[in-house]
C-alpha positions as semicolon CSV with decimal commas, in nm:
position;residue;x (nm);y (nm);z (nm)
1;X;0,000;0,000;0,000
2;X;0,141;0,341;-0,085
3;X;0,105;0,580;0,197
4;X;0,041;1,003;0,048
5;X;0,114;1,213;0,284
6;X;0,023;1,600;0,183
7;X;-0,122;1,960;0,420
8;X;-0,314;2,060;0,085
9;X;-0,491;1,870;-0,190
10;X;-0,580;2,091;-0,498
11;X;-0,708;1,927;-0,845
12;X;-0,464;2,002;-1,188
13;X;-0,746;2,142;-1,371
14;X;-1,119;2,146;-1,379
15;X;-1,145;2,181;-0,990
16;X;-1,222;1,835;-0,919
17;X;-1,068;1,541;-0,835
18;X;-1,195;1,193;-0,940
19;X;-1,201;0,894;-0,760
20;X;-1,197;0,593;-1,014
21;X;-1,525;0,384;-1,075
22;X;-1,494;0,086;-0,851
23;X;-1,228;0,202;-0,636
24;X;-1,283;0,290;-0,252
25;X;-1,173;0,629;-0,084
26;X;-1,127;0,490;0,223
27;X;-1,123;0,759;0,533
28;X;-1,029;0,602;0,862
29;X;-0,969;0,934;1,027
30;X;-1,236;1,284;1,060
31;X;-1,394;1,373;0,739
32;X;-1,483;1,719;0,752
33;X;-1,753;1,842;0,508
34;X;-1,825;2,196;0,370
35;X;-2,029;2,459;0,594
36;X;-2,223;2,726;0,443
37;X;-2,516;2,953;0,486
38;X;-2,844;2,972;0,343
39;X;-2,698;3,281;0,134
40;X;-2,366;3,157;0,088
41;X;-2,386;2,839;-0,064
42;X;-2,181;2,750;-0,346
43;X;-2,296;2,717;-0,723
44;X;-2,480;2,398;-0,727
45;X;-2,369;2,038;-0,864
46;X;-2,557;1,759;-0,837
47;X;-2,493;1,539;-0,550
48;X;-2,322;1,822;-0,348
49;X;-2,345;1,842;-0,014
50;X;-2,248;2,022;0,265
51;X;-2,354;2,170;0,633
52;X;-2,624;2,447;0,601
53;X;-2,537;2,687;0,972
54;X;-2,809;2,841;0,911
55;X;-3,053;2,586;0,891
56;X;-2,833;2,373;1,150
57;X;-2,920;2,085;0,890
58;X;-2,752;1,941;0,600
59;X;-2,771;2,048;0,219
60;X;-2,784;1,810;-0,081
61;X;-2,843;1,957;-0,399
62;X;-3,079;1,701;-0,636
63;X;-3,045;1,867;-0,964
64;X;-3,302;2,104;-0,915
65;X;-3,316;2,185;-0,601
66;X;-3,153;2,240;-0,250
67;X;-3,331;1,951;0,026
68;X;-3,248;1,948;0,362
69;X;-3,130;1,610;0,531
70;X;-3,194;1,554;0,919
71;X;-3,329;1,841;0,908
72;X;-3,466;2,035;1,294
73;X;-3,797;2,114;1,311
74;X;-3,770;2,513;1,382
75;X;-4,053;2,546;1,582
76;X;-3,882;2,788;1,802
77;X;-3,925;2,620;2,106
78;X;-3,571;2,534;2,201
79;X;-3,260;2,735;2,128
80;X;-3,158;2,407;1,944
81;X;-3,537;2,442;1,726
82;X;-3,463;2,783;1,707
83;X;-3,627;2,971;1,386
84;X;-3,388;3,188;1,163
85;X;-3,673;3,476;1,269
86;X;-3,995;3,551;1,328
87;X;-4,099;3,596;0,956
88;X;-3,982;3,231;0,885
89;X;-4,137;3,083;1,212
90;X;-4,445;3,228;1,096
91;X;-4,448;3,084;0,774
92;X;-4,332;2,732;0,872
93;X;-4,570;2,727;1,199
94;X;-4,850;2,944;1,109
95;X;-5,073;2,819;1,436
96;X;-4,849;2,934;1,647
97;X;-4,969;3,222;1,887
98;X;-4,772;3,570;1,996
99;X;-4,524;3,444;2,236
100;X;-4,181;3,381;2,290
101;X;-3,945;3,164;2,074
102;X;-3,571;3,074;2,003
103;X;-3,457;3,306;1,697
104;X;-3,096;3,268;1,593
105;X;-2,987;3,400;1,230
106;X;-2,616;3,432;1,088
107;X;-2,554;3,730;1,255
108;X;-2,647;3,629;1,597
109;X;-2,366;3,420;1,810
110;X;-2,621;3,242;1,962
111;X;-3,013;3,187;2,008
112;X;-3,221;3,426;2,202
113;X;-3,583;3,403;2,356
114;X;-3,749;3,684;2,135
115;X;-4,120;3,792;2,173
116;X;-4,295;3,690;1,812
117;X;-4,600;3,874;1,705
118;X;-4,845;3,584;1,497
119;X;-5,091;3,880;1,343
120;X;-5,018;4,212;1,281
121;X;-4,937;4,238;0,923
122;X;-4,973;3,853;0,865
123;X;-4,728;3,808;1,126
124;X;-4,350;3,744;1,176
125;X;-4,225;4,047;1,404
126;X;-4,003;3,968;1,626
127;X;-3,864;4,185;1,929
128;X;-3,580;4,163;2,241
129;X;-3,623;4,424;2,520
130;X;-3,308;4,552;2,690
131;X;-3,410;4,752;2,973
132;X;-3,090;4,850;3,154
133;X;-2,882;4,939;2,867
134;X;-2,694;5,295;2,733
135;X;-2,891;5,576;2,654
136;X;-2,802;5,669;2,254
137;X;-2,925;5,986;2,078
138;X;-2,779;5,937;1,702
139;X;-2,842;5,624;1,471
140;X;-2,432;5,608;1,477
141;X;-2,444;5,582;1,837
142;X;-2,347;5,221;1,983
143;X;-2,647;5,060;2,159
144;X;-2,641;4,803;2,467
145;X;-2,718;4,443;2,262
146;X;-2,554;4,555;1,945
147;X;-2,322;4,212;2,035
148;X;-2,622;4,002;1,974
149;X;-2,659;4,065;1,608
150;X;-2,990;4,221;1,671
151;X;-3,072;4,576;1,522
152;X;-3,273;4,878;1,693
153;X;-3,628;4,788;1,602
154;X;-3,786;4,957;1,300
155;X;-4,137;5,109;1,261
156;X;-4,288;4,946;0,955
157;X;-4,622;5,002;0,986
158;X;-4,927;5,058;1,237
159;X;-4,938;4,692;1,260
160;X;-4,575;4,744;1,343
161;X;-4,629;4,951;1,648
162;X;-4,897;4,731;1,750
163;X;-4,705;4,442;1,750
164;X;-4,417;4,631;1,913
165;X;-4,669;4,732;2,185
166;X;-4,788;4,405;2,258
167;X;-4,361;4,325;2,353
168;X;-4,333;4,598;2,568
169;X;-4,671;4,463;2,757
170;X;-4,463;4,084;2,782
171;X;-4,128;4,225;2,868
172;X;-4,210;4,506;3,100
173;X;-4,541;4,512;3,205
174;X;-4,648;4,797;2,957
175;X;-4,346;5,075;3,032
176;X;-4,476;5,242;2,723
177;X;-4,352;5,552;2,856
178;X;-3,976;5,460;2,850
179;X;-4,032;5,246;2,491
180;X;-4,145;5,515;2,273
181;X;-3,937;5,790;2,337
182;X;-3,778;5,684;1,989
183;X;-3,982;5,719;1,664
184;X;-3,901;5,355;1,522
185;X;-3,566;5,492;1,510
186;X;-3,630;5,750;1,179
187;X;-3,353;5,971;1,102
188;X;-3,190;6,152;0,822
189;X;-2,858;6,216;0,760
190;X;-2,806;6,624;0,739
191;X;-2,926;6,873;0,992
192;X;-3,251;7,117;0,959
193;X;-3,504;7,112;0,675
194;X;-3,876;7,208;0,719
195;X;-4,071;6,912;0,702
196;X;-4,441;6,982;0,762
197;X;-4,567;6,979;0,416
198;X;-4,467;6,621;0,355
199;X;-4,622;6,318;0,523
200;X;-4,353;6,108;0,732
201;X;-4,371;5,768;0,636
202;X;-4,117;5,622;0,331
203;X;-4,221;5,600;0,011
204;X;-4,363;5,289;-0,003
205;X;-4,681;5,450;0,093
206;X;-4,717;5,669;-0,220
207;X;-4,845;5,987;-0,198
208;X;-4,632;6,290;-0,024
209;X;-4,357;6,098;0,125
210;X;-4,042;6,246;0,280
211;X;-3,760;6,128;0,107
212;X;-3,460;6,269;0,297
213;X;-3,545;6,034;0,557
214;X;-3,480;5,641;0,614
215;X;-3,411;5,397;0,857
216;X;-3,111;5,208;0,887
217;X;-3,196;4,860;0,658
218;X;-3,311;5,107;0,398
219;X;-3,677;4,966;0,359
220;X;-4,047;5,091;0,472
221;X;-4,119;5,267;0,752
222;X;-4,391;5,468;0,904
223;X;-4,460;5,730;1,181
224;X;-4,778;5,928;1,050
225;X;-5,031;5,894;0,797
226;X;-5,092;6,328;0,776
227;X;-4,852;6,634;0,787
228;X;-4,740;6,753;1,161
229;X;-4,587;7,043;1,278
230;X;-4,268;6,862;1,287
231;X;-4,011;6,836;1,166
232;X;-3,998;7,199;1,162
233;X;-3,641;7,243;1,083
234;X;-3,461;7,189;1,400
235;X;-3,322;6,864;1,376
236;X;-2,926;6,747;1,397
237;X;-2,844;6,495;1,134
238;X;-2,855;6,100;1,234
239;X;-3,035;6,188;1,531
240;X;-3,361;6,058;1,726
241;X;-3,666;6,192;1,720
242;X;-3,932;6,203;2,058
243;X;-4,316;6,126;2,078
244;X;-4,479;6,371;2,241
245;X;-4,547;6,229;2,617
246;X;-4,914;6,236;2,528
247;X;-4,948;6,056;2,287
248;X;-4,813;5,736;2,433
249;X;-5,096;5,594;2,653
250;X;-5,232;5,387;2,395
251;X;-5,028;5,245;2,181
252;X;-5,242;4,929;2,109
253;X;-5,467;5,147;1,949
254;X;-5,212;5,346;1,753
255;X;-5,323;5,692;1,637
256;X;-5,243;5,810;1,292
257;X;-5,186;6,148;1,415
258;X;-4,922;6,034;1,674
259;X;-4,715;6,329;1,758
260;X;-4,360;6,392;1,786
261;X;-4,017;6,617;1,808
262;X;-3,766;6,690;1,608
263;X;-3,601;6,905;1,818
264;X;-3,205;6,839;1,791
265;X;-3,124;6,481;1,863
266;X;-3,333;6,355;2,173
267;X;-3,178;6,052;2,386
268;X;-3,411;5,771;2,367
269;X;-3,321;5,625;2,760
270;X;-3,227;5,297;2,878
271;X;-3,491;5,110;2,786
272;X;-3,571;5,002;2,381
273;X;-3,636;4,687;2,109
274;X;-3,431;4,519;1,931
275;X;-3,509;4,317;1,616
276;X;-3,388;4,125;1,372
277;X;-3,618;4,391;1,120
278;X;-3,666;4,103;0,909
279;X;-4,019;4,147;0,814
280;X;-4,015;4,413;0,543
C-alpha cells in the first residue's frame, strides 16, 4: 500500500478530483464536510453536499433543487429548534400564537428568547427588550445588545407599532412611557429642513412621502399617515426623534396622528427593542 502524505490537496485542472469507478476512498480518520449559509452556498452540482449553519441541517443539492437532510424542526421552542426569525417561524408554523421563541440568524452568536407577534401584518415580528442598557441619541451611536446581532427595532407600519406594543406589555409590564421615546428609530442624515408639508412615512406609501429620511436597513417605515408640525427644521443629522409624552398611553390602538419632536437629537433612555427587522 502506498502511503500520500500531503497539508493541501488541490485538483490540476477542472477543480475536481476523481475517484476511479470501482475504487474505494477509504477515510479512517475525521472527514470534515463543507459549511455554508443559506446565502452563501456555493454554485450547485448535483450530489453536493455540505452543512447548512443556518438551517443547522444538511444540504444536498438534487439537480433542481436544495433539500435538507436531518433536518430540525424550527418550531422555536428550544434554542436548538430555534427559527432563523420571526418571519420564517411564521411561515413554517402558522398556528403558532404571539409568544416567545428561540430566533438565531447568521448574525447572531447564539439563540435568544425573542417575543414573536403571529398577526399584525400577517405576522412574523419579532422583538428583544433591553431595559438596563446605554442611553443613545444618534443612529451612529453604539447601543447596549448591538453584540447580539440584533438591530434597533424599526417602525414598519401601524401593525408594526402594535405588534411592538404588545412586547413591551410581555417584557415590562407595559413601560410604554420609556419604549417610545424613539420614533421607530427615523432619522436623516443632514441637519434642519422644514418638514411639515410632507407626510412622514417612506415611500412605499405613495403619496407625499419624505424622502430625505430612512431607517437604517433602507426599507419601509412609518410614523404618520398626515402632515405635523414637525419636523420643523430643527433637527441634527442622524439623530432621534421624541413622541410627544401624550401621545403614548395607547399604543395598542395606535393613532395616525401620533405626535412627535424633532427638536435636535433627543436621547431615547435605557430602555428600547431590538429586532432582527426582518419582516419588510
Amino acid at each position: 500500500m502506498t502511503t500520500l502524505t500531503f497539508s493541501n490537496l488541490q485538483a490540476n485542472s477542472g477543480n475536481t478530483i476523481t475517484v476511479p469507478y470501482g475504487q474505494v476512498f477509504d477515510i479512517q480518520g475525521n472527514f470534515k464536510i463543507p459549511n455554508w449559509s443559506t446565502s452563501t452556498r456555493p454554485t450547485a452540482i448535483t450530489g453536493m453536499f455540505g452543512y447548512n449553519t443556518t438551517t443547522q441541517a444538511l444540504d444536498l443539492y438534487d439537480g433542481t433543487a436544495w433539500k435538507q437532510l436531518g433536518s430540525i424542526v424550527r418550531d422555536g421552542s428550544s434554542a436548538g429548534g430555534a427559527a432563523q426569525d420571526g418571519q420564517i417561524l411564521k411561515r413554517d408554523n402558522p398556528s403558532l400564537p404571539n409568544g416567545l421563541y428561540w430566533i438565531k440568524n447568521d448574525n447572531m452568536p447564539v439563540a435568544l428568547q425573542m417575543y414573536v407577534d403571529m398577526t399584525e401584518d400577517g405576522g412574523g415580528y419579532d422583538f428583544y427588550a433591553i431595559n438596563n442598557g446605554n442611553s443613545p441619541s444618534y443612529i451612529t451611536d453604539g447601543f447596549t445588545g448591538s453584540s447580539t446581532g440584533l438591530q434597533l427595532w424599526e417602525g414598519r407600519s401601524p401593525q408594526c407599532w402594535r405588534a411592538a406594543s404588545k412586547a413591551v406589555a410581555y417584557f415590562d409590564n407595559a413601560n410604554f412611557g420609556s419604549y417610545w421615546e424613539g420614533v421607530g428609530h427615523v432619522y436623516k442624515s443632514f441637519g434642519g429642513g422644514n418638514y411639515t408639508g410632507c407626510i412622514m412615512r417612506s415611500n412605499d406609501y405613495g403619496g407625499n412621502n419624505c424622502n430625505d429620511w430612512r431607517v437604517r436597513s433602507g426599507m419601509r417605515w412609518w410614523i404618520r399617515n398626515n402632515t405635523h408640525s414637525e419636523p420643523n427644521g430643527d433637527y441634527t443629522a442622524y439623530g432621534f426623534q421624541r413622541i410627544y409624552g401624550g401621545q403614548i398611553g395607547n399604543p395598542f390602538d395606535v393613532n395616525t396622528n401620533m405626535g412627535f419632536n424633532d427638536g435636535g437629537a433627543y436621547n431615547i433612555g435605557s430602555r428600547y427593542l431590538l429586532s432582527t427587522n426582518s419582516k419588510l
